[in-house]
C-alpha positions in Angstrom: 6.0 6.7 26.5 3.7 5.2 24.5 4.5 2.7 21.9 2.9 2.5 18.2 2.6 -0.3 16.3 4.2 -0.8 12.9 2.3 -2.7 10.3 4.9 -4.4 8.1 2.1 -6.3 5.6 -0.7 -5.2 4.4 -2.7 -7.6 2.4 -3.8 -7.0 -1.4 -7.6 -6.5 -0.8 -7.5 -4.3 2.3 -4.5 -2.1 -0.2 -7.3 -2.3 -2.5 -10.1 -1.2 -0.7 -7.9 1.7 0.8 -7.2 2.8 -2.4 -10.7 3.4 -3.0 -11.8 4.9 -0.5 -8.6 7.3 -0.9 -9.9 8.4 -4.4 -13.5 8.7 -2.9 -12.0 11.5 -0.5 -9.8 13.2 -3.3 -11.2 16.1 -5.1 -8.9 16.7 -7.9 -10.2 14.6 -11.4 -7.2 13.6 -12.1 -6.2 10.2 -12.2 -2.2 10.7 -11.6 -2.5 13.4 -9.4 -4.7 10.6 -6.9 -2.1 8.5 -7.5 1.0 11.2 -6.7 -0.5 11.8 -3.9 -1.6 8.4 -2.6 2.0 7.2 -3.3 3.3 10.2 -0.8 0.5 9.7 1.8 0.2 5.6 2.0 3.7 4.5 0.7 3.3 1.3 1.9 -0.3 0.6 0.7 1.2 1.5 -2.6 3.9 -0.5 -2.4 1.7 -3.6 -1.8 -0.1 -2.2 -5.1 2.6 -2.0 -7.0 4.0 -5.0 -5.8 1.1 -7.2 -6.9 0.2 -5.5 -9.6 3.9 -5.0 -11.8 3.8 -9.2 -12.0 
């Protein structure tokens, strides 16, 4: 079987730059809804978002 590896840490540029290219690919023109649907698809490149950015 093969094994997969889990990232635990992402750091805050490469959360960043995923972000964007996320919203690049999304065709709705809605801010929230991009943002609903990045937090269901890439919970834990949100997390590191929201982490960084609720200081």
């Amino acid at each position: 079987m093969k094994q997969v590896s889990v990232k635990h840490s992402i750091s805050l540029e490469e959360a960043e730059e995923h972000y964007q290219l996320s919203s690049e690919n999304y065709s709705i023109d809605s801010a929230e809804s991009h943002l609903a649907y990045y937090r269901d698809k890439h919970p834990l490149y949100y997390r590191t978002l929201l982490n960084h950015y609720s200081k």
